[in-house]
C-alpha positions in Angstrom: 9.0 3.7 -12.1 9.1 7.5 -11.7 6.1 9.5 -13.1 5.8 13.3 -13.3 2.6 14.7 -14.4 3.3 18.7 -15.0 1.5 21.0 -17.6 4.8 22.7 -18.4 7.0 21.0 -20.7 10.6 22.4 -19.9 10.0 21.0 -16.2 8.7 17.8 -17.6 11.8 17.3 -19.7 13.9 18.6 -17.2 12.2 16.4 -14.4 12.6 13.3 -16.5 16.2 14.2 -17.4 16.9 14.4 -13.9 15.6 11.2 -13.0 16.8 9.0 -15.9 20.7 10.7 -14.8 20.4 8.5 -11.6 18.8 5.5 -13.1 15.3 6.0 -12.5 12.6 4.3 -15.5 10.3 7.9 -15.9 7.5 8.3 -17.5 6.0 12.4 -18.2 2.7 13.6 -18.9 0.9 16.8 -19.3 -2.3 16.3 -16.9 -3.6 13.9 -14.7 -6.0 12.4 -17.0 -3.6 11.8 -19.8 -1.7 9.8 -17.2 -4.7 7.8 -16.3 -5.6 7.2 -20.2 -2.5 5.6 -20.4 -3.5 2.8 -18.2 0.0 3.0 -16.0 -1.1 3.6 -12.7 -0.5 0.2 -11.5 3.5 0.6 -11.9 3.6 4.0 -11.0 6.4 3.3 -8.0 6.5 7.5 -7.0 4.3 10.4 -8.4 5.8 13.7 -9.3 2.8 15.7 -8.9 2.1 19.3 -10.0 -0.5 20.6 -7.3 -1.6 23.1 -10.0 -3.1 21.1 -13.2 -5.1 22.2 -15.6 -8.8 19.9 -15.0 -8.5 17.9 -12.3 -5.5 19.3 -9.8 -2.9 17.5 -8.6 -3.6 18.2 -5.4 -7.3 17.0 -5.8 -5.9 13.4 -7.8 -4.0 12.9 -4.7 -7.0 13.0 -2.3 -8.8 11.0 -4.9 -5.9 8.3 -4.7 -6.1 8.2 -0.8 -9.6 7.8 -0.5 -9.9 5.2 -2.9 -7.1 3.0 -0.5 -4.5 3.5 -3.4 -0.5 3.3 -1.7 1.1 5.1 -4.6 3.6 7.3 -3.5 3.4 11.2 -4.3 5.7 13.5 -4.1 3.8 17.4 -4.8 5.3 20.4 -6.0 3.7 23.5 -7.0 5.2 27.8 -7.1 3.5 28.3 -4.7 2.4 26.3 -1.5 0.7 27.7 1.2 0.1 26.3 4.5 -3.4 25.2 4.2 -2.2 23.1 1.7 0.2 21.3 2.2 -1.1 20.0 5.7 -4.3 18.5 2.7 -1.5 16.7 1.4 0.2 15.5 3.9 -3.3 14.4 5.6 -3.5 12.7 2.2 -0.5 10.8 2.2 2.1 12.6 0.8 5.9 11.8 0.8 6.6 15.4 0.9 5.8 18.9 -0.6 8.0 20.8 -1.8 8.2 24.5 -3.7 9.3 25.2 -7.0 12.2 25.6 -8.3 12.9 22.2 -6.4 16.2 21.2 -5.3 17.3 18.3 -7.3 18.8 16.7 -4.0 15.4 17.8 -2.2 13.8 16.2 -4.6 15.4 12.7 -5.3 15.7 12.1 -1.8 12.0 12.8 -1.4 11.3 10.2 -4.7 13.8 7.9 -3.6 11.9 7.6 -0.1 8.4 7.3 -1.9 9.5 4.5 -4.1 11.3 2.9 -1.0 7.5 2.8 0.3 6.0 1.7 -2.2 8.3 -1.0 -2.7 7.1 -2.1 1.2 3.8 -1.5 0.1 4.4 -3.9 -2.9 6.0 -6.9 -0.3 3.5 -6.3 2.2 0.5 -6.8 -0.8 2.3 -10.0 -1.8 2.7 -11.3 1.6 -0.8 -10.5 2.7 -1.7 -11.4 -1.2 -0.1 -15.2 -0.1 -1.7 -15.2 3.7 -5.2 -14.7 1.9 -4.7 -17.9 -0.3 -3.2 -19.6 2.3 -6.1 -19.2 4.8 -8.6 -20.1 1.6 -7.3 -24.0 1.9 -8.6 -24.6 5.1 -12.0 -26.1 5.7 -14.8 -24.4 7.8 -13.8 -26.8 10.8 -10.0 -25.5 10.4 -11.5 -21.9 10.0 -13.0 -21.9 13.3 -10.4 -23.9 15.0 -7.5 -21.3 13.4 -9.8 -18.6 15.1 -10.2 -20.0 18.3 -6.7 -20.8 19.1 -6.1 -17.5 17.8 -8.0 -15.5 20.3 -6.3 -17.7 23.3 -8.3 -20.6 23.9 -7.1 -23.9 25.5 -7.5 -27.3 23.4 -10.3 -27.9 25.9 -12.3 -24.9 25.9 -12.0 -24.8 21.7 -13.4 -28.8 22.0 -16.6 -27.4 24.4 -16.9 -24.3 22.2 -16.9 -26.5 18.8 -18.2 -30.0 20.3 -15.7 -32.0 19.1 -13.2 -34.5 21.2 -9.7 -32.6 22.5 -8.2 -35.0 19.8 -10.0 -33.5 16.8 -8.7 -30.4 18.3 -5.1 -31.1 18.1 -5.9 -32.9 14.6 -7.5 -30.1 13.0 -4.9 -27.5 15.0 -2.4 -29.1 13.9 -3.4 -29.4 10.0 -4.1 -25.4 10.8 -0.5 -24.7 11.6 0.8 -26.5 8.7 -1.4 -25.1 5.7 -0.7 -21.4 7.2 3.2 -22.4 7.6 2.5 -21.0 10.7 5.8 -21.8 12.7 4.5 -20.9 16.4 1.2 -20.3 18.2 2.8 -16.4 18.3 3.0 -16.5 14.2 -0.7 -17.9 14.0 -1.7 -15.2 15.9 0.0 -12.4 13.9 -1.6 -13.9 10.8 -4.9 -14.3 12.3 -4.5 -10.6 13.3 -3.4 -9.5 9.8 -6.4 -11.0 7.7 -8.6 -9.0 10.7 -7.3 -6.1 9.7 -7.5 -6.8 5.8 -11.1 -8.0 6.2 -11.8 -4.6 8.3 -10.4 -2.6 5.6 -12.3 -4.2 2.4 -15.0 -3.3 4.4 -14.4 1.0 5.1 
């Protein structure tokens, strides 16, 4: 879904017009807090973004969305854009920034790229969303075991770390692979670095 949040209604109307002629679901709203009373941020696929808003700019919004880890897509427009910031919004994330009066083609290939991301952003959430559960089945043995073999270590040297027989090793190794669907020691590795990364960034 397409949303464009603009105080002026003929762009609005215009914007959404636009949109719905290529088969885009759009949604318009005046400011950036009658689009967050409607409770539709969570399907919000590409923002249209005025940077100039009335209350709370959308320039300032799209910070707010970055710091707070959101992956919405945003695509800003404003009259007038001056260098300063449009580097702010591309440090922030943005898909593009582009100057009034927009381009139609400038801008549908600049939404049709942010909702190509956030659809990637929406896999990548499941997939790390089904990794997560994944990883929950295994027991505190299997935990350390599915770390250990992760980081390199031999059947023996994961036995001496643990103190457990070699044969426990492969036991509780091989259960590991199975519950993470793990189809090589390569893909248990990948996953082991991916929940790293997810645990690191819950954490910033």
């Amino acid at each position: 879904m397409v949303v464009v949040i603009d105080d002026d209604e003929s762009v609005r109307e215009a914007l959404r017009g636009l949109f719905q002629s290529v088969g885009l679901v759009t949604e318009i709203y005046g400011s950036v807090q009658a689009f967050l009373d409607s409770g539709r941020l969570e399907r919000a696929g590409c923002i249209v973004l005025d940077i100039r808003l009335p209350g709370r700019s959308g320039l300032e919004f799209q910070e707010a969305l970055a710091r707070n880890g959101s992956t919405h897509s945003v695509v800003l427009i404003s009259g007038h854009v001056d260098v300063q910031m449009a580097v702010r919004a591309m440090k922030a994330g943005a898909v593009d920034v582009l100057t009034k009066p927009v381009r139609e083609q400038d801008l549908l290939e600049a939404v049709n790229r942010g909702l190509a991301q956030d659809q990637q952003r929406r896999a990548q959430t499941r997939h790390d969303q089904a990794l997560r559960s994944r990883y929950a089945t295994l027991s505190d043995r299997e935990r350390q075991v599915f770390t250990l073999v992760a980081a390199g270590l031999l059947n023996k040297q994961i036995a001496e770390r643990a103190a457990i027989t070699e044969a426990t090793v492969k036991l509780h190794r091989s259960q590991v692979m199975k519950k993470m669907e793990a189809e090589s020691l390569p893909d248990l590795v990948r996953m082991a670095d991916r929940l790293a990364r997810d645990e690191a960034g819950s954490h910033l």
